[in-house]
C-alpha positions in Angstrom: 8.6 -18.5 0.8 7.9 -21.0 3.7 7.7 -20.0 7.6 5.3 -17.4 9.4 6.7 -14.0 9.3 5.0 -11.1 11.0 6.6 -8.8 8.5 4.1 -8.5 5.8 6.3 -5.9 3.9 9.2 -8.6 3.6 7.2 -11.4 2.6 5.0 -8.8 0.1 9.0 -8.3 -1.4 9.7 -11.6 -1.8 6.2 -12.7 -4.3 7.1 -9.3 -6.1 10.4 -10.6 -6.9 9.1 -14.1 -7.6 6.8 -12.2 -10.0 9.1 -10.1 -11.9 11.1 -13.7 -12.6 8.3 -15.4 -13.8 6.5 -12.8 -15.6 3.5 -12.8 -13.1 1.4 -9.9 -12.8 -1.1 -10.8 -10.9 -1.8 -13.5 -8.1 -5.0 -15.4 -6.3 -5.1 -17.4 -2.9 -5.5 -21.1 -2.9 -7.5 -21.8 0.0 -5.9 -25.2 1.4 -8.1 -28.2 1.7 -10.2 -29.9 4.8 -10.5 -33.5 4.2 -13.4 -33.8 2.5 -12.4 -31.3 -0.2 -14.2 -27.9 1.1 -11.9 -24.9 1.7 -10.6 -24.4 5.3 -10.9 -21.1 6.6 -7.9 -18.2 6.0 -5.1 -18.7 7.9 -2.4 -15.8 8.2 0.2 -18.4 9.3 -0.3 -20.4 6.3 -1.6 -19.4 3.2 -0.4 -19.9 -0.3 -0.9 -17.8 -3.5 -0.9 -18.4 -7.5 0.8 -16.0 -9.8 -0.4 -15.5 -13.4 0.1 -13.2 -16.0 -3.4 -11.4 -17.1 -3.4 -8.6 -19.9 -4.0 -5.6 -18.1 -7.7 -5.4 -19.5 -8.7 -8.1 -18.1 -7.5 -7.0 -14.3 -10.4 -5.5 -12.8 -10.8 -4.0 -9.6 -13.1 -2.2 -7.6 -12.5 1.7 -7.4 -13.4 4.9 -5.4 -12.5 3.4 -1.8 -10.3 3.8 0.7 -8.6 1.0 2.7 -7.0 1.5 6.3 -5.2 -1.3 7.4 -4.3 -2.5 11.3 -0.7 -3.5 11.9 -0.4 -6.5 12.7 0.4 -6.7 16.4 -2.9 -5.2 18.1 -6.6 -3.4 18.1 -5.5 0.3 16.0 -8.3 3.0 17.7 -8.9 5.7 14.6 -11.1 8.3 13.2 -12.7 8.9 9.8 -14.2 12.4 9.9 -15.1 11.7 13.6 -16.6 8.9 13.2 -14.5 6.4 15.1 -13.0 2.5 14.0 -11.4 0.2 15.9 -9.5 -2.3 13.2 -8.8 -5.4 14.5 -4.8 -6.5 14.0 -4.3 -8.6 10.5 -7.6 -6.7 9.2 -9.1 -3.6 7.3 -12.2 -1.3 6.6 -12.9 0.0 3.4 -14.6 3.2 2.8 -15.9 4.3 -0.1 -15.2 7.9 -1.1 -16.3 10.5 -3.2 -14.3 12.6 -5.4 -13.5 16.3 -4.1 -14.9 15.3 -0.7 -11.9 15.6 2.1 -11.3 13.2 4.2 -9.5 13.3 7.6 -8.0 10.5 9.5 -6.8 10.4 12.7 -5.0 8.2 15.1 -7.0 9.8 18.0 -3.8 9.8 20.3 -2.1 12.8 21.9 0.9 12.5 20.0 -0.4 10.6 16.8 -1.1 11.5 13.5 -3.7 13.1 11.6 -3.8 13.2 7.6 -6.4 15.0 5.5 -7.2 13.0 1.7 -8.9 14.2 -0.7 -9.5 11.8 -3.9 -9.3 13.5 -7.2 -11.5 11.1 -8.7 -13.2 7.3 -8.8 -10.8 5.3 -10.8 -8.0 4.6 -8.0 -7.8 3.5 -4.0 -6.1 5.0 -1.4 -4.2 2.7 0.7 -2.9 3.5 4.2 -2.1 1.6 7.7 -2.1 2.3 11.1 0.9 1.9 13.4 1.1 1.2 16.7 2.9 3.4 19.2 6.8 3.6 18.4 9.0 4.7 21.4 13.2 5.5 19.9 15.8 6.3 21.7 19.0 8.5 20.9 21.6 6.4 21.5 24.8 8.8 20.4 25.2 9.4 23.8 23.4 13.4 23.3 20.0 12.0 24.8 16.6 12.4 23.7 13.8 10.4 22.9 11.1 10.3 20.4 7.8 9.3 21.2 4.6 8.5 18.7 1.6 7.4 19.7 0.3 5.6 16.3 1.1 6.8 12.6 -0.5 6.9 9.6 1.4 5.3 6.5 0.4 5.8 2.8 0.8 2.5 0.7 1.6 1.7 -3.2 -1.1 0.4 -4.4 0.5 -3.2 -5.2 1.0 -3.9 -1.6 -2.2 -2.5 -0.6 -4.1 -4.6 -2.8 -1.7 -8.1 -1.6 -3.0 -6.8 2.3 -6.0 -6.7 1.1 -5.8 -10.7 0.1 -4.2 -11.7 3.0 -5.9 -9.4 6.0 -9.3 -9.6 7.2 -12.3 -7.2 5.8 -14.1 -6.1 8.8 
């Protein structure tokens, strides 16, 4: 795919399909190249990524953590068992977590969301991010209006782990 999207999601479906074709399952960034051969920086608006196929062995990951991701559009204000974040857009925290322990996660907004995890064990992630405040309008003509002041969205694990390659740790 060539072109900035905002859409993350969109672009996400288009390598998995690229993928599938190919056989790929798995991918790396390729930093792109300053002049004198060192990597430039990360740039969201141009990045490009390899695809490979790697036994499923030889995938490793780190486990036990949870990763909340910003939307993309601004600052997301949350809480972590009270103890607040603010993620910057196109970026992430991770928290590591411990199994049994339950964790609550809160938009901090009158109308937001609040979710309680609680991980069973250390061998997966959980992968979630943070919406900014959607306004929607009835428009059938009976009236009404739906207001929500940030949401908390769970994420497959594939797509957390691609925003995880392409977003900013904080």
């Amino acid at each position: 795919m060539q072109g900035f999207s905002k859409y993350d999601d969109e672009v996400f479906a288009l390598i998995y399909k690229k993928a599938k074709e190919i056989g790929a399952n798995t991918y790396t960034l390729k930093p792109f190249e300053n002049i004198d051969g060192t990597a430039q920086d990360f740039n969201p608006s141009n990045y490009r990524l390899s695809l490979y196929f790697l036994p499923k062995d030889k995938i490793t990951e780190p486990t036990g953590y949870m990763y909340i991701f910003a939307s993309s559009d601004k600052d997301q204000k949350i809480a972590v068992n009270k103890k607040d974040y603010v993620i910057s857009p196109r970026s992430y925290i991770m928290l590591e977590t411990v199994p049994g322990e339950i964790y609550t996660v809160s938009t901090k907004k009158l109308l937001g969301s609040t979710i309680k995890i609680q991980p069973k064990d250390s061998s997966t992630n959980q992968y979630f991010q943070i919406s900014a405040t959607k306004i929607k309008s009835d428009h059938t003509g009976v009236g009404g209006l739906n207001l929500k002041s940030g949401d908390i969205i769970g994420l497959e694990s594939s797509y957390g782990n691609f925003l995880r390659t392409i977003y900013k740790k904080q």
